[in-house]
C-alpha angles and dihedrals in degrees: 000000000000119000110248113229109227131211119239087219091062087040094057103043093046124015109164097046080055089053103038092057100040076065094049094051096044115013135257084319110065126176123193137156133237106198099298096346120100114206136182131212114222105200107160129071100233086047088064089049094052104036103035104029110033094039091038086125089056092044126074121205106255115166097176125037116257134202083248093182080066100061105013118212126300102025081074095051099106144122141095141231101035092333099076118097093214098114088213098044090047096047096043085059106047085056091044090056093029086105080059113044095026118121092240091062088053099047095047084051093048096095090055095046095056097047080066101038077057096055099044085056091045089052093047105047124107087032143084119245136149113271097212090064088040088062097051103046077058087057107041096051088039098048095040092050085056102039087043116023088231117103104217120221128258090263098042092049090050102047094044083057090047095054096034082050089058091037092069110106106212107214110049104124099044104024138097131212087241078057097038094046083048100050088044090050092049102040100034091159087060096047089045087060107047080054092060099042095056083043098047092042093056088046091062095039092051092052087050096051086047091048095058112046097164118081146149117262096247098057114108109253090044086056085041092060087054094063094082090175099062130107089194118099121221093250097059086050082051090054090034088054100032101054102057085041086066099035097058104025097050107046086049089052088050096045088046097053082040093059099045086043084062100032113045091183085073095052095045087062102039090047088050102044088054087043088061088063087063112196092335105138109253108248141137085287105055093041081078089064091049105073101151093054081047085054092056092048089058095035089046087053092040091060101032106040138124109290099198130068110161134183140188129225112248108169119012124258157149130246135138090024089300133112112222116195140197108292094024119142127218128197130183126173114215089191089053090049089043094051087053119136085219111056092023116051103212089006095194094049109095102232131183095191089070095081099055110125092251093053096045086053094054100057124081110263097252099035077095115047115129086155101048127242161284110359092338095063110134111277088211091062107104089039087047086053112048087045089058090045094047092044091056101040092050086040088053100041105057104009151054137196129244101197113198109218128000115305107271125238106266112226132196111265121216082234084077090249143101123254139159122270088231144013121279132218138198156160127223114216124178120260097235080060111110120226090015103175117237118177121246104219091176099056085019092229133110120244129170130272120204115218117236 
């Protein structure tokens, strides 16, 4: 069967319709062309395995596609921190910074990052606000006191979402420079802005590392003085760490509240289950005792993850009956595979009983990988995680939502990410509260819900 050679244009608008049927037409191994550029499709759990993982030396980590015939490898094959492609340097950094991102270190956090996840929900309460910028703001206090040992202010914590908001360049899986010079030429107003904001956004962080000298030795700009070698400042490590810290934890918290708002059923088992802890104070320790909060959290991060994981062909080989050569690139989607019939009865329904321990050890290892993989898994996961877990089980403890208008569609975003099509917008109201509002997505109607 010949490749199809695919437009940028379809690819960018649409993504997941170009992939799904790529696997349709050949398999879980799908190879297509863009111009000059020969690409494959990975859709099968064991072909990740084989491909990504057993063949990583011979992989670079490419997360755009890049016009390779241009700057041939391994000219491109640069970076520091856990950006670099170097397997020794890699691995020499992730041990360096294991005390910081361990889960250990998030668990024994835990207590303090729920006293402020507290706080930002009390503060929000009784009016309407975004959740997705509610969710963010979760992320980013409660990330920056663990990383750093340093709780930032309200308006710290805000302004650093804002910028980091319009810092966000739109077009970075499915794109190329001749279509990025062109869209700053065309839109200088735009480019201007995204300048500023990553200005702007070191700026504030620089002046926050500067602010709070003292710090434990396991926060991250105390393990990044340590690196002499390094060309990197401390504030860059803080951006770097704290992006894709916002970009995967908050949609999952906002796709998670969404789903028990539309589904009472969920929040009835995950408000009884933190009932049952009575007044125990919420830490590392008693989020052992909340598995079902610790479900959503995976099932959250199953349905709303990042759907694009790309690589780039070092060196050539052969593996699963292909030939890859030098310049191939090779592209696989952890929220596709995680959306499988196969692997995922009822792969849209948002279901807790799907982490119990039977259930995980019947799937494939990589049908669930919303981190990525081998030694390239994502080091933020277990911090990502318990602040997902601690967010749901305050939220459903002591509030409930009042959505607006019906749940949008989520779409898959060029970022790589998920996102709603639109934003989003709530009011917490206590639980004890009577006739508190929660929107039915299946009849499409509102109806009461009596605290308990």
């Amino acid at each position: 069967m010949r490749s199809p050679q695919l437009r940028l244009s379809t690819l960018q608008r649409d993504p997941f319709r170009v992939l799904s049927r790529l696997q349709r037409k050949q398999g879980d191994i799908a190879c297509f062309w863009l111009g000059r550029q020969r690409g494959y499709y990975v859709a099968a759990p064991e072909l990740v395995d084989e491909l990504f993982v057993r063949h990583r030396d011979d992989l670079g980590k490419r997360s755009s596609i890049t016009r390779w015939w241009l700057r041939r490898p391994p000219t491109f094959v640069r970076g520091e921190l856990f950006f670099t492609h170097d397997e020794g340097d890699h691995a020499r950094i992730r041990k360096h910074f294991n005390r910081t991102f361990s889960s250990h270190h998030a668990r024994q956090d835990a207590g303090r990052s729920a006293s402020i996840i507290e706080r930002i929900y009390r503060e929000a309460a009784g009016r309407e606000i975004e959740m997705m910028h509610l969710a963010e703001l979760l992320v980013v206090t409660a990330g920056m006191t663990t990383l750093l040992d340093r709780e930032p202010d309200a308006a710290t914590a805000s302004e650093i979402v804002d910028l980091a908001g319009s810092a966000r360049e739109t077009s970075a899986v499915f794109s190329s420079k001749s279509q990025l010079r062109r869209r700053r030429l065309l839109h200088p107003r735009r480019t201007r802005k995204i300048r500023e904001a990553h200005s702007a956004l070191a700026e504030i962080c620089e002046s926050f590392l500067l602010a709070h000298p003292d710090e434990r030795p396991t926060a991250l700009s105390a393990r990044m003085r340590l690196l002499r070698d390094l060309s990197s400042p401390s504030v860059m490590l803080m951006i770097s760490s704290l992006a894709p810290l916002i970009d995967s934890t908050a949609p999952a918290i906002v796709y998670a509240l969404i789903a028990a708002a539309s589904d009472p059923s969920i929040a009835t088992q995950l408000t009884g289950e933190v009932d049952a802890l009575g007044a125990a104070l919420l830490d590392g320790e008693s989020l052992e005792r909340l598995p079902l909060s610790c479900a959503a959290a995976d099932e959250s991060l199953r349905l709303c993850t990042t759907w694009h994981v790309g690589r780039l062909c070092q060196r050539p080989f052969t593996a699963a009956g292909r030939e890859f050569r030098v310049g191939d690139w090779l592209l696989t989607s952890p929220a596709l595979i995680q959306r499988d019939e196969r692997f995922w009865p009822e792969p849209e329904e948002f279901r807790l009983d799907r982490w119990t321990p039977e259930q995980a050890a019947s799937r494939p290892k990589y049908a669930y990988m919303p981190f990525g993989f081998g030694n390239r898994i994502c080091v933020g996961r277990n911090l990502t995680q318990t602040t997902i877990a601690l967010a749901l089980a305050i939220f459903f403890r002591d509030w409930q939502l009042e959505l607006k208008a019906a749940p949008p569609a989520w779409r898959a975003v060029q970022t790589g990410d998920f996102a709603p099509s639109k934003p989003v917008y709530t009011r917490l109201v206590p639980r004890k509260a009577a006739g508190a509002l929660r929107f039915d997505g299946a009849a499409g109607t509102r109806h009461k819900n009596r605290g308990t």
